[in-house]
PDB file of N, CA, C and O in Angstrom:
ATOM      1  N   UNK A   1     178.841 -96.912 -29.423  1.00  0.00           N
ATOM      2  CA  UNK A   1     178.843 -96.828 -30.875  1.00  0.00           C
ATOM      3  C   UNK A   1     179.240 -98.177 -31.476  1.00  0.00           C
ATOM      4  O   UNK A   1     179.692 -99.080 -30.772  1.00  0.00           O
ATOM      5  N   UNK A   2     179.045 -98.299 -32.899  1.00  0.00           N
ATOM      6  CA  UNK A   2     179.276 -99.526 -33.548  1.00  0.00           C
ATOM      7  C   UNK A   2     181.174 -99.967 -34.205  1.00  0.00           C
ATOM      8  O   UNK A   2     181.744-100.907 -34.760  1.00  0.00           O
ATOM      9  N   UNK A   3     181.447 -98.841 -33.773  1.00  0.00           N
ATOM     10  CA  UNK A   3     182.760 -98.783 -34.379  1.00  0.00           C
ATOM     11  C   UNK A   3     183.613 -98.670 -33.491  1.00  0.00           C
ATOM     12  O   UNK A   3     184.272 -97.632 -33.547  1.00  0.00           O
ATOM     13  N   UNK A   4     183.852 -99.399 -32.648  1.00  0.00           N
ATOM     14  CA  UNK A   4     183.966 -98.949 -31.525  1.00  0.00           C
ATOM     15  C   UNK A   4     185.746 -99.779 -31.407  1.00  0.00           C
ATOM     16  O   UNK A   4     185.763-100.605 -32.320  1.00  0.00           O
ATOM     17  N   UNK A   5     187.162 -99.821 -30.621  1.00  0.00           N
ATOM     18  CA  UNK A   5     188.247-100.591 -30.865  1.00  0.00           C
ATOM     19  C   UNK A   5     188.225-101.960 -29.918  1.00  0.00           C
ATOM     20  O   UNK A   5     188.135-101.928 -28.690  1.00  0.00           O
ATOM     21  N   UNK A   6     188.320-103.124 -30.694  1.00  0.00           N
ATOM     22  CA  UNK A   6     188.256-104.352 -29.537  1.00  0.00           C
ATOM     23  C   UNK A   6     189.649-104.989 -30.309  1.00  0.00           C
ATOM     24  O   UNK A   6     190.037-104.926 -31.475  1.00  0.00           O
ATOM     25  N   UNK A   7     190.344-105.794 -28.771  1.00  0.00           N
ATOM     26  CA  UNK A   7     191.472-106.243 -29.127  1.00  0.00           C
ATOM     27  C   UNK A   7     191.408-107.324 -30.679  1.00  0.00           C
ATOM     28  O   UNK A   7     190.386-107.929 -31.004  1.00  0.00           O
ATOM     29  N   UNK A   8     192.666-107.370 -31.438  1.00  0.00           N
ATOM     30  CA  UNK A   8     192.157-107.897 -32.517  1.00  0.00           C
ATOM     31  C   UNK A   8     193.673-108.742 -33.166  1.00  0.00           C
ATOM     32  O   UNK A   8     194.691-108.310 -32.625  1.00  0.00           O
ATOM     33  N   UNK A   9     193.878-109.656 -34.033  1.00  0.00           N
ATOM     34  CA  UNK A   9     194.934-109.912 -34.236  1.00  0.00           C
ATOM     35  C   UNK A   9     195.434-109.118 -35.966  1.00  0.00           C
ATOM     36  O   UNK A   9     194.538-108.397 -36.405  1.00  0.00           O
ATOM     37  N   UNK A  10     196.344-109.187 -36.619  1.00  0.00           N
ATOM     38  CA  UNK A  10     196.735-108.771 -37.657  1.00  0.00           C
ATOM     39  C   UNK A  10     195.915-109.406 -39.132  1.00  0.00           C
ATOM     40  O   UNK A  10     195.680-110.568 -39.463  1.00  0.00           O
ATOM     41  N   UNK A  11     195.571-107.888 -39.921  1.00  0.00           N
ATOM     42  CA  UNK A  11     194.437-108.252 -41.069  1.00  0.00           C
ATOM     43  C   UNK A  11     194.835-109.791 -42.139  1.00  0.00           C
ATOM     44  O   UNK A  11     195.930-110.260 -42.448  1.00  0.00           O
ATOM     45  N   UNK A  12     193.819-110.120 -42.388  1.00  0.00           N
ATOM     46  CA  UNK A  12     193.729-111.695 -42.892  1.00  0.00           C
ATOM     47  C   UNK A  12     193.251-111.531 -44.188  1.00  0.00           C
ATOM     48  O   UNK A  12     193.007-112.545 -44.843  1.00  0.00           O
ATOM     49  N   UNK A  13     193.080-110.465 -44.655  1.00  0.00           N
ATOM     50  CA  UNK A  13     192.081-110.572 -46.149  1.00  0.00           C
ATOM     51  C   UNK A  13     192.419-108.972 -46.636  1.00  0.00           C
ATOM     52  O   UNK A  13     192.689-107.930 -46.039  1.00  0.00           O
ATOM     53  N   UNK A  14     192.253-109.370 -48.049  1.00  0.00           N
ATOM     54  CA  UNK A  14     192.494-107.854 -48.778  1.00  0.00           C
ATOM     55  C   UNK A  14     191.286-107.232 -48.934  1.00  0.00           C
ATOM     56  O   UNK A  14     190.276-107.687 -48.399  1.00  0.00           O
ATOM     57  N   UNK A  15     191.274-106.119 -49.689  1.00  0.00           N
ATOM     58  CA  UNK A  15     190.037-105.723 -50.332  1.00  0.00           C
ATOM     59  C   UNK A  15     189.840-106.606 -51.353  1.00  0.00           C
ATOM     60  O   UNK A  15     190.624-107.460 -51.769  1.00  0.00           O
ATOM     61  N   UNK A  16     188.426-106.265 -51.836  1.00  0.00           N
ATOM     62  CA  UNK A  16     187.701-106.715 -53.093  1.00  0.00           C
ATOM     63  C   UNK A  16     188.241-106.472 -54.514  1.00  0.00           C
ATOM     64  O   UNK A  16     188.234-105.378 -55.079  1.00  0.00           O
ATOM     65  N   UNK A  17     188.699-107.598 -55.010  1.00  0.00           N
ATOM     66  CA  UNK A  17     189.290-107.559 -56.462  1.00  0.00           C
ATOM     67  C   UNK A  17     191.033-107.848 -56.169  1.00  0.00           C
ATOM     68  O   UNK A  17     191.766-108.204 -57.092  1.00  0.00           O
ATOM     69  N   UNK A  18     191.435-107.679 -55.053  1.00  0.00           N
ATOM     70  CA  UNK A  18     192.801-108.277 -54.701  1.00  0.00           C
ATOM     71  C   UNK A  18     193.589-107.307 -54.800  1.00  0.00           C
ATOM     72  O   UNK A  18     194.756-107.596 -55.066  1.00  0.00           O
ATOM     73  N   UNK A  19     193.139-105.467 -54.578  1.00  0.00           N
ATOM     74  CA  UNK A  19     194.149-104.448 -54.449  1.00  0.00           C
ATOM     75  C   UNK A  19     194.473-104.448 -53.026  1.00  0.00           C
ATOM     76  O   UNK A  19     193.942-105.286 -52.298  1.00  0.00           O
ATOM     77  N   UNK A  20     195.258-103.629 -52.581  1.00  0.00           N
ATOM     78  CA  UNK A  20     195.835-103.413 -51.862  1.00  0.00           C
ATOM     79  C   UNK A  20     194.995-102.140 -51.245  1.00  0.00           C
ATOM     80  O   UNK A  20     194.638-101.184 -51.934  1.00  0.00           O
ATOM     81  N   UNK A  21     194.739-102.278 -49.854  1.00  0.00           N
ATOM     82  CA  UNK A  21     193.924-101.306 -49.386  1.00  0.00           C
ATOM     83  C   UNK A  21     194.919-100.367 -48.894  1.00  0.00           C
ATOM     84  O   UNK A  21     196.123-100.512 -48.683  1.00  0.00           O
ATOM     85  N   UNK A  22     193.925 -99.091 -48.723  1.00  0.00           N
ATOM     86  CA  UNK A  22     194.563 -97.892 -48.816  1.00  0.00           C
ATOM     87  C   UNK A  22     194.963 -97.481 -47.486  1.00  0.00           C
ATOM     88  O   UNK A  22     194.121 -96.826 -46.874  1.00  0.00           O
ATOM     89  N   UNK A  23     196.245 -97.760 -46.805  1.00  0.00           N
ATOM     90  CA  UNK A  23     196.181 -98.038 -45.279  1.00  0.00           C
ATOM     91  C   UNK A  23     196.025 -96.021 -45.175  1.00  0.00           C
ATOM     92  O   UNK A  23     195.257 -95.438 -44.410  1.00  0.00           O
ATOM     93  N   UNK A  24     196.792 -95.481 -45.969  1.00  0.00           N
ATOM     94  CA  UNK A  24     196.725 -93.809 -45.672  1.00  0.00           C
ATOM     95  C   UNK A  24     195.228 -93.232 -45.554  1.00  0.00           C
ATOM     96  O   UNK A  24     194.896 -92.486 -44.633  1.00  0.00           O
ATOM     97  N   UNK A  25     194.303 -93.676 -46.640  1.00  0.00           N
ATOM     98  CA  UNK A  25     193.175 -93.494 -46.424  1.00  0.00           C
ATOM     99  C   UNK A  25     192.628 -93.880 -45.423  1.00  0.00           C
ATOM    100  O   UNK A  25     191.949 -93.100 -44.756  1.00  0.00           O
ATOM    101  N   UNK A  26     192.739 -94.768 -45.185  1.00  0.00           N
ATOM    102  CA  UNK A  26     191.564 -95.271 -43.719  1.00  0.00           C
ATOM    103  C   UNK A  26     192.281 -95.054 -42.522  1.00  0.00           C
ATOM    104  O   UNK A  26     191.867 -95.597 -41.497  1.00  0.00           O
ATOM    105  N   UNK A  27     193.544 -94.167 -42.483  1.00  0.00           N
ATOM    106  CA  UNK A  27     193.907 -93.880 -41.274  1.00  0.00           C
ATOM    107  C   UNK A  27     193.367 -92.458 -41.158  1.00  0.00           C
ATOM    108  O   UNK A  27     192.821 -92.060 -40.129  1.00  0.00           O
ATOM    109  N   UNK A  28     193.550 -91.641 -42.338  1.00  0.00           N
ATOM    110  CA  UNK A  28     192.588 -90.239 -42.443  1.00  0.00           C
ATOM    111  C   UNK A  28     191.113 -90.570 -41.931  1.00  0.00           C
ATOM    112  O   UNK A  28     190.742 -90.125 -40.845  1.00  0.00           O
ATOM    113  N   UNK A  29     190.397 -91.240 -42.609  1.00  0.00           N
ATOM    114  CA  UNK A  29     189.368 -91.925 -42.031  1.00  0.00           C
ATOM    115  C   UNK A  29     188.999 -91.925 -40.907  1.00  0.00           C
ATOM    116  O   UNK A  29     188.109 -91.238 -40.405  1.00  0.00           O
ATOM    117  N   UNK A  30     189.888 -92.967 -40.269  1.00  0.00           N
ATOM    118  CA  UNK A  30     189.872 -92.747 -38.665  1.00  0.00           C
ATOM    119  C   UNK A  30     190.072 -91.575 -37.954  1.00  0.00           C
ATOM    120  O   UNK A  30     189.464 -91.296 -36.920  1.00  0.00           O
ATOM    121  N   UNK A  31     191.142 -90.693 -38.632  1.00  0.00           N
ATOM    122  CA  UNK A  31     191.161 -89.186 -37.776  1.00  0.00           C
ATOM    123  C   UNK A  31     189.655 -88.745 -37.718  1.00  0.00           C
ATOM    124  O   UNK A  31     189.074 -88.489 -36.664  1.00  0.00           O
ATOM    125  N   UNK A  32     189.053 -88.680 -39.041  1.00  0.00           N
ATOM    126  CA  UNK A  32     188.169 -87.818 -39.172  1.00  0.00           C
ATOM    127  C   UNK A  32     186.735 -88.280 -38.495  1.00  0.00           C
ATOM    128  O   UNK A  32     185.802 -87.553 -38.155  1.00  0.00           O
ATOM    129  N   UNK A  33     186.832 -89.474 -38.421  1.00  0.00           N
ATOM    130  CA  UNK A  33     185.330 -89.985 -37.805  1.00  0.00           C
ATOM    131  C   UNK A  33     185.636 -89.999 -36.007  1.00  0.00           C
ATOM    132  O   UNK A  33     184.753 -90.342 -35.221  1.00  0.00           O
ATOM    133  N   UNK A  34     186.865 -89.618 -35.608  1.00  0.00           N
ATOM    134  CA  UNK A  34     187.033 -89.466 -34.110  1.00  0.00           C
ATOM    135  C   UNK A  34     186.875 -88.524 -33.544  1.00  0.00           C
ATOM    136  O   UNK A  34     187.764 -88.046 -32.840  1.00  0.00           O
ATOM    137  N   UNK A  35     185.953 -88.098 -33.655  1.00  0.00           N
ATOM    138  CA  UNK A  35     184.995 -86.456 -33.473  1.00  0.00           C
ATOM    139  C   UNK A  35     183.540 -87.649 -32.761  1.00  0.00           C
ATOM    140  O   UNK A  35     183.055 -87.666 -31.630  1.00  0.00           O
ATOM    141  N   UNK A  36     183.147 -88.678 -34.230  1.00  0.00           N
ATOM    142  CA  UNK A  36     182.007 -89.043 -33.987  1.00  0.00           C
ATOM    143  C   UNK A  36     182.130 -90.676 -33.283  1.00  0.00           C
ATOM    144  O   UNK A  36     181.148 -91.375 -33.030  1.00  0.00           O
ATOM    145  N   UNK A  37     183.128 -90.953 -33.117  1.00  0.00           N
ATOM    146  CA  UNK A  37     183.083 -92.642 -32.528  1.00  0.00           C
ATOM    147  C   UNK A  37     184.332 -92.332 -31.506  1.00  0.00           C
ATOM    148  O   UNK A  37     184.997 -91.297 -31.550  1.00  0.00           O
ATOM    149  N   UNK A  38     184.530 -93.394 -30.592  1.00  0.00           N
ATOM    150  CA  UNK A  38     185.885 -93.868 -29.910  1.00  0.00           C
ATOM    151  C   UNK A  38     186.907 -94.022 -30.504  1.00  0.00           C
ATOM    152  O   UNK A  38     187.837 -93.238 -30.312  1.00  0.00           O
ATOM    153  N   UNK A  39     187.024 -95.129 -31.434  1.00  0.00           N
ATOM    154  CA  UNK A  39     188.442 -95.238 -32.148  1.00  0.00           C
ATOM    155  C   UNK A  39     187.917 -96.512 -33.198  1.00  0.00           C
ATOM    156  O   UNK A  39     187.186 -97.467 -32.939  1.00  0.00           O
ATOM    157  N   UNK A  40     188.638 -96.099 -34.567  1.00  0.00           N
ATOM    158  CA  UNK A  40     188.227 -97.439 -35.591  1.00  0.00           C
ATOM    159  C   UNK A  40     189.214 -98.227 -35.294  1.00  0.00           C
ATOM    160  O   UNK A  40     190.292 -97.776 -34.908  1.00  0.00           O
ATOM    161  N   UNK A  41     188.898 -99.943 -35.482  1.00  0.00           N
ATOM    162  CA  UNK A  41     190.159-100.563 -36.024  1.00  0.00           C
ATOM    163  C   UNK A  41     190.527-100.989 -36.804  1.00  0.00           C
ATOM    164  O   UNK A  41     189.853-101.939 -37.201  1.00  0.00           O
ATOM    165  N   UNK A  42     191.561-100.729 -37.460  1.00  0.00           N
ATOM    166  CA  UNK A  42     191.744-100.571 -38.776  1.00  0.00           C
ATOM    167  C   UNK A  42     191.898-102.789 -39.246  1.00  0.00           C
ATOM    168  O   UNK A  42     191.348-103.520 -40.070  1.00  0.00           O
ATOM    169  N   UNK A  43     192.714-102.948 -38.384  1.00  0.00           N
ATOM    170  CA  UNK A  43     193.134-104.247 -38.882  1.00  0.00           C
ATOM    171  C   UNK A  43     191.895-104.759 -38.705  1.00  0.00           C
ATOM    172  O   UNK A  43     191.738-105.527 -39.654  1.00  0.00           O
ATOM    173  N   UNK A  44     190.766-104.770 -37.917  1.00  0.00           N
ATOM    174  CA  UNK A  44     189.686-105.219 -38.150  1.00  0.00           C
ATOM    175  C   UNK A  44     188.519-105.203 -38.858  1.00  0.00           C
ATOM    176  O   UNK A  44     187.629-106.048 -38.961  1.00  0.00           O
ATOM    177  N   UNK A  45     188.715-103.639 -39.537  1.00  0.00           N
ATOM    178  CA  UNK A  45     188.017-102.588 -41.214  1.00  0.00           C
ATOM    179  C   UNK A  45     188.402-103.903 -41.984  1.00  0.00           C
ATOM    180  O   UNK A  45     187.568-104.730 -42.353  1.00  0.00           O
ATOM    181  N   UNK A  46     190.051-104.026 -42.230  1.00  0.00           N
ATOM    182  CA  UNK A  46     190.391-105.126 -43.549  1.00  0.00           C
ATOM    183  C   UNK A  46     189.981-106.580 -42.881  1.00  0.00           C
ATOM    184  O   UNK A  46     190.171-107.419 -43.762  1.00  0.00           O
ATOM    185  N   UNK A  47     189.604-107.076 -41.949  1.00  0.00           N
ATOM    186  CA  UNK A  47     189.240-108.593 -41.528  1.00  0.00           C
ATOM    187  C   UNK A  47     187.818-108.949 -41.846  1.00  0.00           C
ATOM    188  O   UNK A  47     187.416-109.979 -42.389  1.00  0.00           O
ATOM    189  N   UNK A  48     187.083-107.861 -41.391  1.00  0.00           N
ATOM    190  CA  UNK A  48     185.328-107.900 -40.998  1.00  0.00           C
ATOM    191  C   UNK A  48     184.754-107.229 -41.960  1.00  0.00           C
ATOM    192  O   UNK A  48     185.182-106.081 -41.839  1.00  0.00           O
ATOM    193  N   UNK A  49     183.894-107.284 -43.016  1.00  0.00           N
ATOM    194  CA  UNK A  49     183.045-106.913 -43.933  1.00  0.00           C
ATOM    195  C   UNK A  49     182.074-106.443 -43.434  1.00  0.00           C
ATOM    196  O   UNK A  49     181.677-105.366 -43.880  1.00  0.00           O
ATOM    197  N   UNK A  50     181.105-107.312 -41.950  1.00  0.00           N
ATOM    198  CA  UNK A  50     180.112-106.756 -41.153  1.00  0.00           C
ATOM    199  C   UNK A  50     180.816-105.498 -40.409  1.00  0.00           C
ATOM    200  O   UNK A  50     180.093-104.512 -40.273  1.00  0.00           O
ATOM    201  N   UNK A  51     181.959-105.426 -39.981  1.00  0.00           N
ATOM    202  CA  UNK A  51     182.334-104.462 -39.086  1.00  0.00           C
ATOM    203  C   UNK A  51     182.380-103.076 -40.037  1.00  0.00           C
ATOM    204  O   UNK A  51     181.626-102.135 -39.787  1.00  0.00           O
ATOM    205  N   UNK A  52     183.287-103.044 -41.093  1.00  0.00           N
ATOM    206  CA  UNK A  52     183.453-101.995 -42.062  1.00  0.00           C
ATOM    207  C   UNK A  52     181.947-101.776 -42.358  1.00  0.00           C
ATOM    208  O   UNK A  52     181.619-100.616 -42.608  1.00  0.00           O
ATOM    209  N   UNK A  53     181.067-102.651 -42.363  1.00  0.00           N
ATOM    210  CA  UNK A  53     179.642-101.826 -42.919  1.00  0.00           C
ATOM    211  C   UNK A  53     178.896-101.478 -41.740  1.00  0.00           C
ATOM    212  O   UNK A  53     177.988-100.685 -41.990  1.00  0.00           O
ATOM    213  N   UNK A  54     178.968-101.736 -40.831  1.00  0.00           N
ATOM    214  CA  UNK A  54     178.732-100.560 -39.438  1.00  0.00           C
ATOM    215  C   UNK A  54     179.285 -99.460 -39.555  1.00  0.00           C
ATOM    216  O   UNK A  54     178.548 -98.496 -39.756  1.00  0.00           O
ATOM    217  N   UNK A  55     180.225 -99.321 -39.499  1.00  0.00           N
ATOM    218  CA  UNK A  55     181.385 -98.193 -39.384  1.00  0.00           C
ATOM    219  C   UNK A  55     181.045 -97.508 -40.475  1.00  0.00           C
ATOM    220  O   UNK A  55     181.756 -96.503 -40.469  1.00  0.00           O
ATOM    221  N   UNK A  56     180.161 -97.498 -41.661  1.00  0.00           N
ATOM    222  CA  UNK A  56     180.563 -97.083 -42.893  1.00  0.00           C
ATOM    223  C   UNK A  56     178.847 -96.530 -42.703  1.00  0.00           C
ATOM    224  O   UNK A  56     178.737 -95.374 -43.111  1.00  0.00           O
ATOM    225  N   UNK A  57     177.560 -97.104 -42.189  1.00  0.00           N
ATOM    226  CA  UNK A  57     176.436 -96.683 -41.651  1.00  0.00           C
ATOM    227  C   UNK A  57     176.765 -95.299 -40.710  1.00  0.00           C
ATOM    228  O   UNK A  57     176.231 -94.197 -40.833  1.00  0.00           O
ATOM    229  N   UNK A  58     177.988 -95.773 -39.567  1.00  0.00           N
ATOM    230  CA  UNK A  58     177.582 -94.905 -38.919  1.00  0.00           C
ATOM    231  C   UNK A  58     178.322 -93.533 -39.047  1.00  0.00           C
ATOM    232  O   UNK A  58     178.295 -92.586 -38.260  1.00  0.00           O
ATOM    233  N   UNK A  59     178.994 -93.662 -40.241  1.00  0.00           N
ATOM    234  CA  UNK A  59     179.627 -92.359 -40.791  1.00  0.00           C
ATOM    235  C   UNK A  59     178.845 -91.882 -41.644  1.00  0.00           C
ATOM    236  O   UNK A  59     179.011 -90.670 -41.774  1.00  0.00           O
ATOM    237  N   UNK A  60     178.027 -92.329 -42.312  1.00  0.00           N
ATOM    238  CA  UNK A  60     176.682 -91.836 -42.964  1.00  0.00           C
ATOM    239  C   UNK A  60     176.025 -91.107 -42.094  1.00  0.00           C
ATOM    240  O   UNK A  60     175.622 -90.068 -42.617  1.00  0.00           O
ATOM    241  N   UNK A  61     175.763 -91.206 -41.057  1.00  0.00           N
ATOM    242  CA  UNK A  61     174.946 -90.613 -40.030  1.00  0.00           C
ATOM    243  C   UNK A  61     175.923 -89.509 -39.541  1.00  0.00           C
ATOM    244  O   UNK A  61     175.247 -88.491 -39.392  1.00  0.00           O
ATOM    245  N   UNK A  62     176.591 -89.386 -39.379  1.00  0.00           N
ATOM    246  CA  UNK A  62     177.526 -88.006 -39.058  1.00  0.00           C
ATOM    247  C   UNK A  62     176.955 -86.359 -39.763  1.00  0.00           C
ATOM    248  O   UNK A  62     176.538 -86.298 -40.920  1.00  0.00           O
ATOM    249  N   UNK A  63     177.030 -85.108 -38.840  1.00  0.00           N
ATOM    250  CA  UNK A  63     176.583 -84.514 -39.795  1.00  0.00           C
ATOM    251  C   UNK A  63     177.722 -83.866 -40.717  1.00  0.00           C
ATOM    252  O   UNK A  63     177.565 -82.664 -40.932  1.00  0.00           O
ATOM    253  N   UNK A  64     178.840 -84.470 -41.294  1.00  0.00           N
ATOM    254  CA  UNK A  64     179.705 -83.859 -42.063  1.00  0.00           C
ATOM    255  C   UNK A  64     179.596 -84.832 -43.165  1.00  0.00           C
ATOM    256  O   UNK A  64     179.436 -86.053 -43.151  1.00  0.00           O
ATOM    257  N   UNK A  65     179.740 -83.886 -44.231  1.00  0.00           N
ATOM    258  CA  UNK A  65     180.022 -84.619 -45.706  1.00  0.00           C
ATOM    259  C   UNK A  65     181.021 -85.109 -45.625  1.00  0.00           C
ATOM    260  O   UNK A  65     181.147 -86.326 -45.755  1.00  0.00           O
ATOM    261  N   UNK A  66     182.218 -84.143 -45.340  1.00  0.00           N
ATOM    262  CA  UNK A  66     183.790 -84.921 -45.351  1.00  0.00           C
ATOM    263  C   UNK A  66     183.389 -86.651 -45.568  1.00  0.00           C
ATOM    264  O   UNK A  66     183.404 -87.407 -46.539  1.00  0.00           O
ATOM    265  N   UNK A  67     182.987 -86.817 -43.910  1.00  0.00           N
ATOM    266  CA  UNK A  67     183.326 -88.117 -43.655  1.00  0.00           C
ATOM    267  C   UNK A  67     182.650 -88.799 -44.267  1.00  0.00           C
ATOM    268  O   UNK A  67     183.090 -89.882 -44.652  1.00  0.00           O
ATOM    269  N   UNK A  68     180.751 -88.210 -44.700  1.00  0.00           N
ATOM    270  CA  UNK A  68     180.029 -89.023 -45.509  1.00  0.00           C
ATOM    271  C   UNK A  68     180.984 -89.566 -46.645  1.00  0.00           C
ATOM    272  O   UNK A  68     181.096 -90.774 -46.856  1.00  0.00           O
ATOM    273  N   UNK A  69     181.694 -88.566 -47.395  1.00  0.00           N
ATOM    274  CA  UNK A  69     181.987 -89.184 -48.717  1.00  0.00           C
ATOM    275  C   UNK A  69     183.756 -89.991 -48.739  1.00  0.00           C
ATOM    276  O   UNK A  69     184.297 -90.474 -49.735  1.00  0.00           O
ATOM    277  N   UNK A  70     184.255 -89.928 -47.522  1.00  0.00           N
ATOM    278  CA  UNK A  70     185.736 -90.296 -47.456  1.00  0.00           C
ATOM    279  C   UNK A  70     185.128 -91.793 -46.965  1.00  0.00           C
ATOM    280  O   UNK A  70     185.551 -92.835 -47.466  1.00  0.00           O
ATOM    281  N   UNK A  71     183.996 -91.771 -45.834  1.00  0.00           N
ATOM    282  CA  UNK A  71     183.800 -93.264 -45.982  1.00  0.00           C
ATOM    283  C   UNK A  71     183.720 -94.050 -47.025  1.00  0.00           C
ATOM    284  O   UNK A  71     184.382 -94.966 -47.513  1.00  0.00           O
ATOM    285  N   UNK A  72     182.503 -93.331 -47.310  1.00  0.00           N
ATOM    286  CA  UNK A  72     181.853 -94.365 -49.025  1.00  0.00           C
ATOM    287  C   UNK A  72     182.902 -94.721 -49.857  1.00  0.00           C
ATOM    288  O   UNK A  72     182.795 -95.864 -50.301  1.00  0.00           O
ATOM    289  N   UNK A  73     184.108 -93.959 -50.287  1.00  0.00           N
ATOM    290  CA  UNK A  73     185.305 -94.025 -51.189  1.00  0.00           C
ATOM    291  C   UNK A  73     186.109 -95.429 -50.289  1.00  0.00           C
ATOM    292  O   UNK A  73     186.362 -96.568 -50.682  1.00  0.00           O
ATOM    293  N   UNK A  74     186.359 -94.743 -48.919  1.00  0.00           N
ATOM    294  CA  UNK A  74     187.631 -95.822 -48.384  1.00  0.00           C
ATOM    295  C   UNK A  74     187.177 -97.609 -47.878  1.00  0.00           C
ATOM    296  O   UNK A  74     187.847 -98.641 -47.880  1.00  0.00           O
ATOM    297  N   UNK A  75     185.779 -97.329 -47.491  1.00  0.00           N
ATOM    298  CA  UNK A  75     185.028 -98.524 -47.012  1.00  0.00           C
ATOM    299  C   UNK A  75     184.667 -99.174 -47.790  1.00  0.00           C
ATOM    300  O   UNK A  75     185.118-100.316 -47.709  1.00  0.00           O
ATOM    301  N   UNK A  76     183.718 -98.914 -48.937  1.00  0.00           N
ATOM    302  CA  UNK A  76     182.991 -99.890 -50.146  1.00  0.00           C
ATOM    303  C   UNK A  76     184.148-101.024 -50.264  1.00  0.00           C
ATOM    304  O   UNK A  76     183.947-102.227 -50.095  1.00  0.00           O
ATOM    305  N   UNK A  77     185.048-100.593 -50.495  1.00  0.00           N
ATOM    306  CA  UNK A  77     185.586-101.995 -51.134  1.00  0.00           C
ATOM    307  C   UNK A  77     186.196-102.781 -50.279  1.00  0.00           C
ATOM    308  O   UNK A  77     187.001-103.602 -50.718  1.00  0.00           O
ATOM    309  N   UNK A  78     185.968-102.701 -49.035  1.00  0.00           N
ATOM    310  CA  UNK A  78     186.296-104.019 -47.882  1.00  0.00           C
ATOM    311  C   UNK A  78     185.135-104.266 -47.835  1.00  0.00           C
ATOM    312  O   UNK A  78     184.909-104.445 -46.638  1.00  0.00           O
ATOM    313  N   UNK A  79     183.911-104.439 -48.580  1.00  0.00           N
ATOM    314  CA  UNK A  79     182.661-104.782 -47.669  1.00  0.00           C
ATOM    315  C   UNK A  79     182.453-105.588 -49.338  1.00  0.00           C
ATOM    316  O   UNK A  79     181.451-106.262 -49.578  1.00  0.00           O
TER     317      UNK A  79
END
């Protein structure tokens, strides 16, 4: 899978517009898409813009809404 956990160092960049990302959300996130992937990484969601928009494709493809729409909310704005 595309979302897959590779060793990584501590996040370097915020979200878009300079809030503070939602670490509770995208750890729900991660519960919920670990049905359909290995494991997200989170410090690498807030580093990688390409990575969060894999991860955010391949939760689109899931067949649960949940995750369809908890992605779109928690991902858009790291990408």
């Amino acid at each position: 899978m595309a979302c897959l956990q590779s060793p990584t160092a501590l996040p370097r960049r915020s979200p878009a517009r300079g809030a503070a990302p939602d670490l509770v959300a995208l750890t729900d996130l991660k519960w919920l898409m670990s049905a359909y992937v290995e494991r997200i990484d989170i410090p690498r969601l807030l580093r990688e813009p390409a990575y969060a928009q894999r991860c955010l494709e391949v939760a689109r493809t899931t067949p649960s809404e949940v995750v369809q729409r908890v992605a779109t909310r928690v991902l858009s704005p790291l990408l």
